[in-house]
N, C-alpha and C positions, 0 to 999 in steps of 0.2 A: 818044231814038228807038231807040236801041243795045238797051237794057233790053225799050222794047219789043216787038221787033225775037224779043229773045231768050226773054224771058219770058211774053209774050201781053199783059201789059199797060201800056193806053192809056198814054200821055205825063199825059193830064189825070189819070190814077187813082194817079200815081206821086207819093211823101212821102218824100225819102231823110230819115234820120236820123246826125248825127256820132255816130260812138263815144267814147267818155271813159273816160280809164283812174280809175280812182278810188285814194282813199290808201290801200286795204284791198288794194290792184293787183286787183281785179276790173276787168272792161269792160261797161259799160251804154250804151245809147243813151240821148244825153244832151241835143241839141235837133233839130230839124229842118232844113237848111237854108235860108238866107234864098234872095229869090229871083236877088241879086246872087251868091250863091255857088254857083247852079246852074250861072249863067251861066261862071262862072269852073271850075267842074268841068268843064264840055265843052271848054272850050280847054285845058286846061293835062293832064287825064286825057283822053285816048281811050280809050273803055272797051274792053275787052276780056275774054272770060270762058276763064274755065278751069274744069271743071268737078271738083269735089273728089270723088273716090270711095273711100267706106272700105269695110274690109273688116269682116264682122258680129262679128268674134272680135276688131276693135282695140279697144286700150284706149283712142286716142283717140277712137274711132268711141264708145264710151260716156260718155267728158267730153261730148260735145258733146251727147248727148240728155240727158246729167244736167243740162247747162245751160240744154239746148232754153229759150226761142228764144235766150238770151244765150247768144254763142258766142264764143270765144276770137279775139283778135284776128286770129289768120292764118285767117280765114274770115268772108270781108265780110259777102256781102248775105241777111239773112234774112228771107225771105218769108211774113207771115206773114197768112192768112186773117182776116176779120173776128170778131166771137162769131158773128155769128148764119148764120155758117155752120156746116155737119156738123165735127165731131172728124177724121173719116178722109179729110177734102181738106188737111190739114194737112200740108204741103210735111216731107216727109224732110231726113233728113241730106248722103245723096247728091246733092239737087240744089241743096246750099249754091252757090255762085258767089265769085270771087275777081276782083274788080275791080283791074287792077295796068296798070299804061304801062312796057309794056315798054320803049319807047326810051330812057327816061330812068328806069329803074328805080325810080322812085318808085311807092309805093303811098299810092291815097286809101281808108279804109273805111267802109263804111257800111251801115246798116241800110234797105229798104225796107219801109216801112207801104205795107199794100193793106187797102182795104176791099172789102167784099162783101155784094149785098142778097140778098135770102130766093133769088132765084133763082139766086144764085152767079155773077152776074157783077159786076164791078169796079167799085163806086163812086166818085166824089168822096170823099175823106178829109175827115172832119168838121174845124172851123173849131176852130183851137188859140189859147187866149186865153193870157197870163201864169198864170194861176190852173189850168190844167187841165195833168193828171199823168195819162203815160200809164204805165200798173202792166200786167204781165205776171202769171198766176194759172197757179197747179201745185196739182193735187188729191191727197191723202195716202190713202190707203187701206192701214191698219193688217194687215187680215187679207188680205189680199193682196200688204203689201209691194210695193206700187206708187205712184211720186210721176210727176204726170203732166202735161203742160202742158193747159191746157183752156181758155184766151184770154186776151184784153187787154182793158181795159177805160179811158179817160180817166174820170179822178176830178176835183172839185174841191177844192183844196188845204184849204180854208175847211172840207171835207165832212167824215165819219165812215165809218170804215169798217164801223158799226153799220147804215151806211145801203144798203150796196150787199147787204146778206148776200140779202136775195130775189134779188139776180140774178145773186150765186156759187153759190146754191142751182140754179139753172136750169142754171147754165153745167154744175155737177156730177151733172144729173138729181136732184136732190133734190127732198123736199117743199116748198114754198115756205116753212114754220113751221118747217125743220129746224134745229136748233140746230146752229150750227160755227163751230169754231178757228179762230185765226188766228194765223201766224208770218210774220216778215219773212224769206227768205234774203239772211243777209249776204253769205256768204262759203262757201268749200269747202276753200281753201288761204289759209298750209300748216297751218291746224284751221277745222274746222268752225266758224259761227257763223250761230245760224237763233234769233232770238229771238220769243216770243209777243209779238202788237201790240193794244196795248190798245185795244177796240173802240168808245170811247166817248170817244177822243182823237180831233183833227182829225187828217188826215196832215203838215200841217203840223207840227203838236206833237211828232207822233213823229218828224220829219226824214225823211219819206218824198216821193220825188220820181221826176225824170222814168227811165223804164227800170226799177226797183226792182219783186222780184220778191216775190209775196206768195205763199205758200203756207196752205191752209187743210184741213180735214177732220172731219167727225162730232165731235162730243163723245163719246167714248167715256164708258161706263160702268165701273164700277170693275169689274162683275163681265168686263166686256170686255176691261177692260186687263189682266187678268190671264192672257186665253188667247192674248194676244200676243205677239210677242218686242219688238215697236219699237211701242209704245203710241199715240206722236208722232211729226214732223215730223223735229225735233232729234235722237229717239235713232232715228232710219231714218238720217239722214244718216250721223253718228257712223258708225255699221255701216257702210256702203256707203266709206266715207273710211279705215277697219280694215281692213276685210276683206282676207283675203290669199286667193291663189288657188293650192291646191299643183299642183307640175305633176307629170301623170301618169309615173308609175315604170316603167320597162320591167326587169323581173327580169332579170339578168344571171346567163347560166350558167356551171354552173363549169368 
């Protein structure tokens, strides 16, 4: 009620997710709560929100959109719109949320799923079997040098990721026949690890599961990859994980 209370929505439209630290120490959402543990989250947390605001120049303020929607443990709840909603109702950085009981200084974290129909209001959250995997998708744009969140999608585990490319195509305005890459991101720390996923493997095969972030983009041509700096996925990351930033020099007089 608290949630809803704060964030506009319904009780019935709310899906928290557990976070899970992984052996790689990434954080993904990693199942859903049952419905005995919702009940035990209202007694044992009283929610409370604080509202997290970064500044446009922090360096954490850009961890957190490189991770958009997986977000570093000290920032709970991420809200995150359905596909078939617009790109630009896609909740910011700013209005992350931090669920914590302050009386007893414990903290519970966690992710909420919201869905959304064509008209942008809050759905029932579709029906989650054992077999269905919910994946998080970021779009690569090589000449532009931009990696981008652009939805969720549940998969079935048994499935192909050969099988969804018509509807990464839609999510990224593509042509429906457009050929495109696919990479896993692993990891960001402390190296980079974004490997291609082979698209005629189950996700099961590949050891892809719930929270697990997929990045894809164009098939670049060779005469393409050549007027690029970061071709791919892997070597845009790389970059962005390098890069230094010199700080401006003020001339000292004599």
């Amino acid at each position: 009620e608290e949630v809803a209370k704060e964030l506009g929505i319904p009780v019935q439209f709310q899906r928290f997710w557990i976070w899970a630290k992984r052996q790689n120490h990434t954080y993904r959402p990693n199942r859903p709560l049952t419905p005995q543990e919702e009940l035990q989250t209202k007694e044992k947390f009283p929610v409370q929100y604080r509202e997290i605001k970064m500044e446009e120049d922090s360096q954490d303020n850009f961890f957190l959109q490189w991770w958009y929607p997986v977000l570093h443990v000290d920032y709970s709840i991420g809200v995150l719109p359905s596909t078939s909603t617009n790109n630009h109702l896609q909740v910011q950085v700013g209005q992350l949320r931090e669920v914590s009981n302050k009386t007893t200084n414990a903290e519970l974290k966690l992710f909420l799923e919201v869905d959304c129909g064509l008209d942008l209001i809050p759905v029932p959250p579709p029906d989650k079997s054992k077999d269905d995997i919910l994946l998080f998708f970021k779009l690569y744009d090589p000449e532009k040098e931009e990696l981008r969140y652009v939805g969720r999608l549940f998969v079935k585990s048994t499935s192909k990721p050969i099988e969804i490319l018509p509807k990464l195509n839609e999510l990224a305005g593509f042509a429906p026949d457009q050929e495109i890459e696919l990479f896993e991101e692993i990891k960001f720390e402390p190296s980079v690890m974004c490997e291609r996923l082979d698209r005629k493997a189950s996700f099961r095969f590949s050891q892809i599961e719930d929270g697990d972030i997929i990045c894809f983009q164009k098939k670049a041509s060779p005469e393409v990859e050549e007027q690029v700096r970061f071709p791919d996925v892997s070597s845009y990351m790389e970059y962005v994980k390098n890069r230094q930033v010199n700080p401006h020099r003020v001339p000292i007089s004599a």
